[in-house]
KELO-297694 format. One record per residue: x, y, z of N, C-alpha, C, O in turn; residue in one letter. Coordinates in steps of 0.02 Angstrom, whole numbers, padded with zeros to 5 digits, always signed. Layout:
<recs>
XYZXYZXYZXYZA ...
</recs>
This chain:
<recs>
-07695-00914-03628-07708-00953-03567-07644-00958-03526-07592-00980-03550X -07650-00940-03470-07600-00927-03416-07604-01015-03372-07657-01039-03354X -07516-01058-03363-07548-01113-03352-07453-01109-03290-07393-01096-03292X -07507-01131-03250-07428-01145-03164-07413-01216-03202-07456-01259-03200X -07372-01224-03226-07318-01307-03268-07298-01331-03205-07265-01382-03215X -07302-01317-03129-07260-01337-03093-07301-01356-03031-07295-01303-02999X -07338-01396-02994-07365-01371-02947-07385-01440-02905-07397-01487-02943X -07393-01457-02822-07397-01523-02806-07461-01540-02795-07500-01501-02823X -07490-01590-02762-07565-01593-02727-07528-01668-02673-07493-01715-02692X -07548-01654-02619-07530-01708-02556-07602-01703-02514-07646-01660-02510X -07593-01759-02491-07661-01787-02414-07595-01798-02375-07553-01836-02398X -07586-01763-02317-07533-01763-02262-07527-01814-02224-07574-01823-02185X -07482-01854-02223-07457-01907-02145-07370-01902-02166-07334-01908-02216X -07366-01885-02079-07279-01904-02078-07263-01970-02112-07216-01966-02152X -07292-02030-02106-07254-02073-02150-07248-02069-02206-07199-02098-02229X -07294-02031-02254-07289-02023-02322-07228-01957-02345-07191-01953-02394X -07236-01914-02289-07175-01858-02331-07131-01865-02265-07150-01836-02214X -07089-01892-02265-07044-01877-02205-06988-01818-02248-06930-01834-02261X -07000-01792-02255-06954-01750-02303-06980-01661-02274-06965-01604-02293X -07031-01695-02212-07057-01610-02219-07048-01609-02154-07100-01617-02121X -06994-01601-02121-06975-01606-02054-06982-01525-02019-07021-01486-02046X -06943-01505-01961-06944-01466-01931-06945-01414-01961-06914-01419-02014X -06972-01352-01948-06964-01280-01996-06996-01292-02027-06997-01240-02060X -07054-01343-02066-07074-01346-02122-07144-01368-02118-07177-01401-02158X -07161-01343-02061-07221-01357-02036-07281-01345-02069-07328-01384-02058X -07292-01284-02118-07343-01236-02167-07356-01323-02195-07408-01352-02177X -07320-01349-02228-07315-01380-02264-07372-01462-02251-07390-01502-02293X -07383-01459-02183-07369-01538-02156-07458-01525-02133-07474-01512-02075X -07501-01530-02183-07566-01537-02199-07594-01553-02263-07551-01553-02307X -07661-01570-02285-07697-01570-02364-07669-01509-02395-07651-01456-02370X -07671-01530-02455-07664-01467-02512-07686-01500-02592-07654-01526-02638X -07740-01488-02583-07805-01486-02650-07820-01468-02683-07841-01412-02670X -07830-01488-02751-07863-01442-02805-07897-01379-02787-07881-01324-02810X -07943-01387-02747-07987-01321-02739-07951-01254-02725-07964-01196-02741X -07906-01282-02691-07849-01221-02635-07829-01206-02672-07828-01146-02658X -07798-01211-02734-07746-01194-02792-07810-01160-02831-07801-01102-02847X -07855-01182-02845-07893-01169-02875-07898-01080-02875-07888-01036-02916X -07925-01084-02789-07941-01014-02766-07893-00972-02753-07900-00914-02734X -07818-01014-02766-07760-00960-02730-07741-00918-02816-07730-00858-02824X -07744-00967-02866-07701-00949-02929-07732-00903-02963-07697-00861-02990X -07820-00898-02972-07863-00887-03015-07833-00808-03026-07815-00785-03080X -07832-00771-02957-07845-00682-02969-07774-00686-02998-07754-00629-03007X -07723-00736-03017-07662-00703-03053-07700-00732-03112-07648-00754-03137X -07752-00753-03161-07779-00758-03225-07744-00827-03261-07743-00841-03321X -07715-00869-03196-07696-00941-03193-07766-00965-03208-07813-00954-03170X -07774-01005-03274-07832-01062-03283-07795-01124-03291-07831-01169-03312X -07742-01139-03283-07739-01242-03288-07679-01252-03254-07660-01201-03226X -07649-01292-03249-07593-01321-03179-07560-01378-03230-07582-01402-03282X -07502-01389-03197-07466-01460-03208-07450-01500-03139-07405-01482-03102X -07496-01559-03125-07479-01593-03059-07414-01619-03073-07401-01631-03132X -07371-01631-03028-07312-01638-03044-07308-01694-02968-07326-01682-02910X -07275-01756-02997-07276-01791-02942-07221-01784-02866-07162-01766-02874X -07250-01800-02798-07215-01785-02730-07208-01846-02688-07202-01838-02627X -07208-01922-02721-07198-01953-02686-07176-02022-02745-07213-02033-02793X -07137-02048-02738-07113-02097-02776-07142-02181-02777-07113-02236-02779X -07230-02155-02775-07266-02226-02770-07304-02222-02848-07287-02170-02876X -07349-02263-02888-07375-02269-02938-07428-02269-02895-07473-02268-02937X -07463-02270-02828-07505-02258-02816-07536-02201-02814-07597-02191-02811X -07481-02154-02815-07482-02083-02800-07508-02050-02887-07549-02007-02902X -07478-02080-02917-07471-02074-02997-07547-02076-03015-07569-02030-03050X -07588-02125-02995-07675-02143-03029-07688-02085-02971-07679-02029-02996X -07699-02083-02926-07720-02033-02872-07730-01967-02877-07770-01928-02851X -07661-01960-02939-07686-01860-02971-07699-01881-03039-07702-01831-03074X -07708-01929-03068-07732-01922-03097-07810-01944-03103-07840-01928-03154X -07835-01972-03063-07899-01972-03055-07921-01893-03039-07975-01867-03052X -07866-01865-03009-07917-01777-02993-07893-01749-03079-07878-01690-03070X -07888-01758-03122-07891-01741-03187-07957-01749-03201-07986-01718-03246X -07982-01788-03166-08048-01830-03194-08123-01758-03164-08172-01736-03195X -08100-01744-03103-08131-01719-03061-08121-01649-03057-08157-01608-03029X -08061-01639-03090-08043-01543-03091-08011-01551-03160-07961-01587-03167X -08050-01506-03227-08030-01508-03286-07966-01448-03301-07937-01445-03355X -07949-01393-03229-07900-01361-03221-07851-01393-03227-07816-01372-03272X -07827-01450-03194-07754-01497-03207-07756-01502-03256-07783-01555-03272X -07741-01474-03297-07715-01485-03392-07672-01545-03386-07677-01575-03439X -07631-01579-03344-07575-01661-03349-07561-01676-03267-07583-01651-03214X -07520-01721-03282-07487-01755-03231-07421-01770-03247-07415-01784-03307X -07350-01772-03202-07290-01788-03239-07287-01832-03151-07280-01812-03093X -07298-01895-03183-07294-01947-03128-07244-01976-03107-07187-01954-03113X -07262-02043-03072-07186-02075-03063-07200-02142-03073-07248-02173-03048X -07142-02171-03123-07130-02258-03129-07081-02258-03103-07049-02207-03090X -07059-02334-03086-06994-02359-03072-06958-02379-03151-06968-02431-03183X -06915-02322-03169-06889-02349-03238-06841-02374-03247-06809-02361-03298X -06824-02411-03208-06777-02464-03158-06788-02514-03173-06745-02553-03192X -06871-02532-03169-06901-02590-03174-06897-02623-03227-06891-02586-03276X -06898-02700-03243-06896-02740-03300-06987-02730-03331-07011-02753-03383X -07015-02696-03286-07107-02707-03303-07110-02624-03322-07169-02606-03319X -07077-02582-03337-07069-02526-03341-07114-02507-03425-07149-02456-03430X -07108-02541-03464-07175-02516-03497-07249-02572-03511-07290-02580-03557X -07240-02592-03464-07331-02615-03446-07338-02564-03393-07397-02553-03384X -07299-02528-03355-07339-02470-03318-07343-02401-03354-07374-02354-03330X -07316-02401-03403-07317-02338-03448-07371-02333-03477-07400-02278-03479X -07400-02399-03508-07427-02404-03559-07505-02422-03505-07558-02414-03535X -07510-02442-03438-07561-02432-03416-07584-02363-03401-07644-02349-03404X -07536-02317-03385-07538-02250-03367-07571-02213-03409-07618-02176-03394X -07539-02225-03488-07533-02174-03535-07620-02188-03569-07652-02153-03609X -07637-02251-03535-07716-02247-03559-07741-02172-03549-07756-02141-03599X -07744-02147-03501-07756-02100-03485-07744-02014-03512-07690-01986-03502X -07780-01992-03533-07739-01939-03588-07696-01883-03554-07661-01846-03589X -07700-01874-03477-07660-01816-03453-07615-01838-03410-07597-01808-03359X -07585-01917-03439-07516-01939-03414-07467-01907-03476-07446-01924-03531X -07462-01856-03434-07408-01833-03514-07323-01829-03493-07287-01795-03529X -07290-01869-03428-07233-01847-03421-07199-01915-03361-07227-01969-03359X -07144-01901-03322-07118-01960-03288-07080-01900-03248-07058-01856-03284X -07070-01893-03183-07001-01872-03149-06958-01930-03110-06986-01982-03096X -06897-01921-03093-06900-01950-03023-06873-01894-02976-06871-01837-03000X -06850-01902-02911-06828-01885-02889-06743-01889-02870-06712-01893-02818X -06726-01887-02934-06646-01873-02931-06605-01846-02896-06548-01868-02901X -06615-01798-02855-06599-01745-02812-06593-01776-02755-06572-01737-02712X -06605-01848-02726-06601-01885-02672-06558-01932-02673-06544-01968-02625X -06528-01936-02741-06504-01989-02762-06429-01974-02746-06408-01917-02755X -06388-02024-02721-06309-02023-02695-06274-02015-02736-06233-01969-02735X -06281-02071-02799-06227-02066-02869-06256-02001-02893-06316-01992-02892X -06208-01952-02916-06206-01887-02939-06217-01905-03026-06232-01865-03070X -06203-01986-03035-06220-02005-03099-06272-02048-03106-06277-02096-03144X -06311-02027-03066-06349-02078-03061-06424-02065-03136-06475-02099-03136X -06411-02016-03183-06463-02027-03222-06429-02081-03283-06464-02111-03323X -06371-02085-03280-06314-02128-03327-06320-02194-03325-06306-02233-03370X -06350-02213-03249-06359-02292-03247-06405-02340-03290-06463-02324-03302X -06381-02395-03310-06392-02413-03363-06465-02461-03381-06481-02491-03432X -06509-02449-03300-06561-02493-03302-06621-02414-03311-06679-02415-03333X -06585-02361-03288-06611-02312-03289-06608-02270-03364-06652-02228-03376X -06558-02283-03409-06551-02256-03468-06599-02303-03509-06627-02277-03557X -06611-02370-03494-06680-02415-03518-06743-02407-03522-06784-02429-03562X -06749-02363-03463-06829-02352-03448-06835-02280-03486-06880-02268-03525X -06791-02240-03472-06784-02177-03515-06820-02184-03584-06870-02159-03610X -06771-02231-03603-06778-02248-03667-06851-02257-03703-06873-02239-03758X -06875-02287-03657-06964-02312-03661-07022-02265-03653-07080-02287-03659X -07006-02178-03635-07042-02147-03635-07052-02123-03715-07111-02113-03730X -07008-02115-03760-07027-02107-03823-07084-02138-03868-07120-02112-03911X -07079-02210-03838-07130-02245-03851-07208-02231-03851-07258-02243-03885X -07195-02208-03809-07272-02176-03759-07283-02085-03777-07329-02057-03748X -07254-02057-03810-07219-01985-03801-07266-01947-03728-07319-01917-03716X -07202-01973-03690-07205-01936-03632-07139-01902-03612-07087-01930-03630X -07135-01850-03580-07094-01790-03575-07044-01829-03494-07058-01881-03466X -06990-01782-03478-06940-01816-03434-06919-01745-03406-06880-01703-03431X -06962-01742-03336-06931-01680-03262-06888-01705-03244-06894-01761-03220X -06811-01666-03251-06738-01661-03237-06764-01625-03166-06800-01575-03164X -06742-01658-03117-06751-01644-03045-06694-01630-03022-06702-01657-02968X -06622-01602-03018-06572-01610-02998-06526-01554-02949-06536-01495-02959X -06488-01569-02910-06439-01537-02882-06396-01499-02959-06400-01515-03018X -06355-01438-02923-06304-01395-02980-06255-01450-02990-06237-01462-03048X -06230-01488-02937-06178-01529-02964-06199-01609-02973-06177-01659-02944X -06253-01603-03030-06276-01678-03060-06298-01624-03107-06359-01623-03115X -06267-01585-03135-06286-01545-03199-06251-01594-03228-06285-01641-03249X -06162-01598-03240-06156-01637-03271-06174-01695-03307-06142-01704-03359X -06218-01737-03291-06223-01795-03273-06298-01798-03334-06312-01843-03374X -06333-01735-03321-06390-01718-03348-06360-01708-03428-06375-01743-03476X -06310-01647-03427-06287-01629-03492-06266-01703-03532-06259-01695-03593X -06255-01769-03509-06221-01818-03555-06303-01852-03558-06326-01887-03604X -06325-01839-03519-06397-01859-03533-06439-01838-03588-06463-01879-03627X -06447-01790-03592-06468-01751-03638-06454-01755-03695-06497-01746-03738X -06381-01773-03712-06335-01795-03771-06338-01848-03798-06325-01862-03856X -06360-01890-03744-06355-01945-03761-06450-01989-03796-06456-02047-03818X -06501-01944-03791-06545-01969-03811-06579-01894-03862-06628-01869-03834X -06569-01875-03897-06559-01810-03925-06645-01815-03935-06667-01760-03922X -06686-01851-03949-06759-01844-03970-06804-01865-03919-06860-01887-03930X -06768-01857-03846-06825-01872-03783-06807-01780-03788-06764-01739-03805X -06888-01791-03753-06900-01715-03738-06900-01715-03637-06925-01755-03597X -06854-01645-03628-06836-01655-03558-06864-01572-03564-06876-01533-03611X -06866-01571-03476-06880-01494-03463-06832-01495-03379-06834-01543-03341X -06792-01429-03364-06762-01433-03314-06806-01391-03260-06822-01333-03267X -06824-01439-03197-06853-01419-03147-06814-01368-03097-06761-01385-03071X -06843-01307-03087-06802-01274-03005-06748-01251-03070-06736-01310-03082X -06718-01224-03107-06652-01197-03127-06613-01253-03118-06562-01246-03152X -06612-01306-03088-06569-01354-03054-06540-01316-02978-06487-01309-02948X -06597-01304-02973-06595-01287-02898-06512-01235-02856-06485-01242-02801X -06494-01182-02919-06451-01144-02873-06440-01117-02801-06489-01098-02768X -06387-01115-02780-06379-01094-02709-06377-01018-02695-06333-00980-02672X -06444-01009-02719-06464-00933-02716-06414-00901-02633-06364-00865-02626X -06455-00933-02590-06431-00922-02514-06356-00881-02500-06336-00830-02471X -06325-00945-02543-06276-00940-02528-06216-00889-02574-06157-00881-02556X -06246-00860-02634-06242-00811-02682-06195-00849-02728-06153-00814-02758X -06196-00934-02742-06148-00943-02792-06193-00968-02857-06246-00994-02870X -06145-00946-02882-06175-00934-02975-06134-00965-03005-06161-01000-03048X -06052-00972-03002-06009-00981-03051-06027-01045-03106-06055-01048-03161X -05994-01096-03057-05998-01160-03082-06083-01182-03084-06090-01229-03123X -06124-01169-03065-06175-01168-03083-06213-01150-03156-06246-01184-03195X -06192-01082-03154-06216-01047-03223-06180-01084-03309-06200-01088-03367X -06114-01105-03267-06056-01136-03344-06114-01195-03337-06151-01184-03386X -06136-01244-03305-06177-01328-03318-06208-01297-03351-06205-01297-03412X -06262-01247-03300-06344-01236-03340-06356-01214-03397-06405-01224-03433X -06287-01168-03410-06307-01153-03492-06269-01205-03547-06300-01223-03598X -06218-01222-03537-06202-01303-03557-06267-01358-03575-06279-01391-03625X -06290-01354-03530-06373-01406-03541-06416-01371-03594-06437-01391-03648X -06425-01300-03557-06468-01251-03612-06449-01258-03690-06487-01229-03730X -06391-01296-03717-06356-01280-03779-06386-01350-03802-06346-01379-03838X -06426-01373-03796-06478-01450-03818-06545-01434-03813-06583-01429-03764X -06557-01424-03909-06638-01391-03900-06685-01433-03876-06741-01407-03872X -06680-01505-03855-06712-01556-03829-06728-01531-03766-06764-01570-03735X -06714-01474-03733-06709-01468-03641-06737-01410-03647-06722-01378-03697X -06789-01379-03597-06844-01341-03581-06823-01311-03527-06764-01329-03518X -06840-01275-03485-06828-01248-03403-06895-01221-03373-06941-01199-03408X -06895-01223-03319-06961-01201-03290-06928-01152-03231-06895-01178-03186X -06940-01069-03233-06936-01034-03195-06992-01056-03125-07045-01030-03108X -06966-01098-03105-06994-01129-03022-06944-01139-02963-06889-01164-02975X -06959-01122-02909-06926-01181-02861-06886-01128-02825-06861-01151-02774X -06871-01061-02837-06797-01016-02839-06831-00994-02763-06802-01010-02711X -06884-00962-02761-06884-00942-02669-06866-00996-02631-06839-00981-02578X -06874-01066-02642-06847-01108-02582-06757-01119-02597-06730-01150-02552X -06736-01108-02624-06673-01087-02641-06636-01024-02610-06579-01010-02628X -06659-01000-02577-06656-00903-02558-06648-00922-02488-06638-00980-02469X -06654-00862-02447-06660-00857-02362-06731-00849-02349-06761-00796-02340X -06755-00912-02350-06830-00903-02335-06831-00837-02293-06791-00818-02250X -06904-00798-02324-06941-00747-02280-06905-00686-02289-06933-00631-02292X -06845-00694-02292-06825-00614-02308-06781-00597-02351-06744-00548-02349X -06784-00658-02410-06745-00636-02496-06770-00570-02509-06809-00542-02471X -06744-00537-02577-06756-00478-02576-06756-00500-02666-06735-00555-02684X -06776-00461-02706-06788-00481-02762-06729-00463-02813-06745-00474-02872X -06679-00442-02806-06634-00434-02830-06584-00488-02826-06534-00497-02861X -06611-00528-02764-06566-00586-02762-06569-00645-02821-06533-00688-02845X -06613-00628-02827-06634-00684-02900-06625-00661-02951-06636-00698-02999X -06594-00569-02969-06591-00579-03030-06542-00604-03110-06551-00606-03171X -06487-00620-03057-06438-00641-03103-06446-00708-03122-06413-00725-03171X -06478-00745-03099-06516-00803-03115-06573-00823-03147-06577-00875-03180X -06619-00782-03139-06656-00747-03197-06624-00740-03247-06620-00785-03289X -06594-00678-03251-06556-00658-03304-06521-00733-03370-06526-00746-03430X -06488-00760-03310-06446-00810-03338-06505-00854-03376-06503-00850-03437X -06556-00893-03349-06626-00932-03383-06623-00896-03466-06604-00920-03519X -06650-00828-03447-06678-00787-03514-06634-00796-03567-06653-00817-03622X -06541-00772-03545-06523-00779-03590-06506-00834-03633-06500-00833-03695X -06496-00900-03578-06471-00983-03606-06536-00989-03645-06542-00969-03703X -06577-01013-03613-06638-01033-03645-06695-00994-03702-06732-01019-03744X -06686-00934-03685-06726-00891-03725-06798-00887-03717-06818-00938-03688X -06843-00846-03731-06904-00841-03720-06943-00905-03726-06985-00924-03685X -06929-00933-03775-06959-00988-03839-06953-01061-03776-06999-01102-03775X -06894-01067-03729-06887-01130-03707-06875-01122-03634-06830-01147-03599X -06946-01066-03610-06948-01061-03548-07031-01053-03500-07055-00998-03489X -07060-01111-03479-07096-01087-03444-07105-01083-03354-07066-01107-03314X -07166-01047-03341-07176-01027-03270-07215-01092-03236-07261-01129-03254X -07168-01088-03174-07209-01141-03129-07204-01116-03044-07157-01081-03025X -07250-01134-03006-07265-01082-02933-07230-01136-02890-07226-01122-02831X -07199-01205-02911-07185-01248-02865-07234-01235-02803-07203-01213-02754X -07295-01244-02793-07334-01252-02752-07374-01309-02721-07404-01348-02758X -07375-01316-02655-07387-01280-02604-07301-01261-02574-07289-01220-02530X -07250-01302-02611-07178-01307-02582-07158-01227-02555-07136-01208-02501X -07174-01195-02609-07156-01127-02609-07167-01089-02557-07126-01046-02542X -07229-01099-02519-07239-01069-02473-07203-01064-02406-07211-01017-02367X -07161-01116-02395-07105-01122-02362-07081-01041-02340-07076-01019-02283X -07067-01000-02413-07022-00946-02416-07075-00882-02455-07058-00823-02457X -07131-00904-02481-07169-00835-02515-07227-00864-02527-07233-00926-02526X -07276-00822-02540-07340-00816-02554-07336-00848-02604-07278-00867-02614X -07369-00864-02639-07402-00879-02726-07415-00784-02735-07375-00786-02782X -07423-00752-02734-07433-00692-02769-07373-00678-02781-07353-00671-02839X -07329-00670-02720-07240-00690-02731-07197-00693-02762-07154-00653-02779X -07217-00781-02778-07199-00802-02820-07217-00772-02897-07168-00769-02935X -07270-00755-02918-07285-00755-02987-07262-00675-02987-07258-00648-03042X -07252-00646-02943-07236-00568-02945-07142-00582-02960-07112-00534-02983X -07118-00623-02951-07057-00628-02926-07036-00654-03025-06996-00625-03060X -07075-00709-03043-07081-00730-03110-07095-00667-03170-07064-00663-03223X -07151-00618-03145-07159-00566-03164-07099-00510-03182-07102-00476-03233X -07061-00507-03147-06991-00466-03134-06947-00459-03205-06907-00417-03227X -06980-00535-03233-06921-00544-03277-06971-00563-03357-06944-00552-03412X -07038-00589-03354-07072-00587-03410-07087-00522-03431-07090-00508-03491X -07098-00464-03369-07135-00398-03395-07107-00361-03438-07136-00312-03460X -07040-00380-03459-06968-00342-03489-06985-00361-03554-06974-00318-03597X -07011-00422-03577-07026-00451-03642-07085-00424-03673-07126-00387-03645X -07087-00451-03756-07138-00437-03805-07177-00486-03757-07159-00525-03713X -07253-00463-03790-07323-00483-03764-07315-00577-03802-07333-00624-03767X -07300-00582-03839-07292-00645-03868-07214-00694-03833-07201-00754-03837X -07188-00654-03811-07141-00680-03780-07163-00714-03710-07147-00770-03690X -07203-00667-03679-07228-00665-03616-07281-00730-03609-07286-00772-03564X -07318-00722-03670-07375-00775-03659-07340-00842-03686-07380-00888-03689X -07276-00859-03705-07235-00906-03727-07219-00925-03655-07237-00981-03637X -07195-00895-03623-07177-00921-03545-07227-00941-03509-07227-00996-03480X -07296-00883-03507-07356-00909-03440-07381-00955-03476-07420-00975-03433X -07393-00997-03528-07451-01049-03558-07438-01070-03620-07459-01126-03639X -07407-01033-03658-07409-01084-03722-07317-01116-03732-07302-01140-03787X -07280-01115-03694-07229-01153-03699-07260-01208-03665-07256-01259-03699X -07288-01214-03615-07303-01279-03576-07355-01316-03624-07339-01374-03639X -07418-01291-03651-07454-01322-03695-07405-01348-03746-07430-01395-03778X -07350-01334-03762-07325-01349-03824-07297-01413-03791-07331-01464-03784X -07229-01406-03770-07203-01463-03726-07245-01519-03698-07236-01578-03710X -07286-01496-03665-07330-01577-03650-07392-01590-03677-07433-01633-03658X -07398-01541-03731-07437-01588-03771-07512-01609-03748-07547-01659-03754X -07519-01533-03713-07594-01534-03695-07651-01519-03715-07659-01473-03755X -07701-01554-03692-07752-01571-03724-07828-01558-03699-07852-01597-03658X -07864-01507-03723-07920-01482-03705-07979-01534-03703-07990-01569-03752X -08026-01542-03632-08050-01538-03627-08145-01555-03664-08195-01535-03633X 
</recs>
């Protein structure tokens, strides 16, 4: 079973995403189960990971009620405030639910470059074990650091790194990038999800070679075993198709054993979050 670990669902108003400004127009409408439905299928995609795009708990019951309504969403990796002193009475209302299997935030917005270190935030962390729910590392290359003491520091939360940590493909730097990411990669607690890398690129006219030393770099830190595929969608479209994309993911699974391959499209993600049929 072939499963996108990575993927959004939004009902459009400028007040809700102000984040999707000028140039980014594709973006600034609905995007629904069904649409994913019909875009993923002919790549032999049967289940999704909603992955949360807005930092409300309203947003959180909202995909997961379409769990209810499309048995394709295999989970949800939502959002609490784990900040909050009420931080597990919302866990534990969530987790009623069987395809709350995860928490992100949006770190990547965040000013302190240490900001996963903070200490109301290393609390709530703490409280997903409780619940065993999984933790999307959302981050800039330079809050790798910050991630790596993270990681260290709770050795039996299970994390997965979103986007590579978002390299500056564009801009062709790798260095200090590649020393964090595989630094993190060296904590079997941490996962990666080949997602996110065309909006990273020169939208519209990357070329596929631009990604492959970054590629490259994933395969070798992480290894077959602690890597799966995600279309970051509808985001992606920004810069490529969904065929694109999974052609672009393709580049670098097709090189592998058949068991390797199906470790990346679907059964690393079934493993990691701990999903549950239907």
């Amino acid at each position: 079973m072939n499963i996108d670990a990575h993927q959004h669902f939004w009902k459009y108003s400028p007040r809700d995403f102000p984040w999707i400004t000028s140039g980014m127009e594709r973006l600034a409408r609905d995007y629904l189960p069904p649409e994913l439905i019909q875009t993923s299928q002919p790549h032999n995609i049967s289940g999704s990971i909603a992955v949360q795009a807005r930092q409300t708990k309203e947003e959180t019951q909202w995909l997961l009620e379409y769990t209810d309504l499309y048995p394709s969403i295999r989970g949800v990796v939502g959002w609490v405030d784990l900040r909050s002193p009420s931080v597990g009475d919302d866990l534990s209302i969530f987790s009623q639910h069987k395809k709350f299997i995860g928490v992100r935030h949006v770190v990547q917005d965040e000013p302190d470059p240490r900001f996963l270190l903070g200490s109301d935030f290393l609390r709530g962390l703490r409280r997903l074990a409780d619940f065993d729910l999984t933790y999307d590392l959302l981050v800039f290359p330079h809050q790798l650091p910050a991630a790596i003491e993270l990681v260290r520091l709770l050795p039996d939360q299970h994390f997965v790194l979103d986007h590579m940590a978002k390299p500056r493909i564009k801009k062709c730097e790798i260095n200090d990038w590649k020393h964090n990411f595989s630094e993190l990669a060296r904590h079997e607690n941490v996962m990666c999800k080949l997602s996110g890398l065309v909006t990273e690129a020169n939208w519209k006219v990357w070329q596929q070679h631009d990604f492959t030393p970054y590629l490259e770099t994933a395969l070798h830190a992480f290894r077959p075993e602690r890597l799966m595929f995600g279309s970051d969608w509808p985001v992606c479209l920004l810069s490529a198709e969904y065929a694109e994309v999974v052609g672009l993911a393709n580049s670098l699974i097709d090189q592998l054993s058949l068991d390797e391959a199906a470790a990346i499209r679907g059964t690393n993600a079934e493993t990691f979050y701990g999903l549950v049929a239907d």
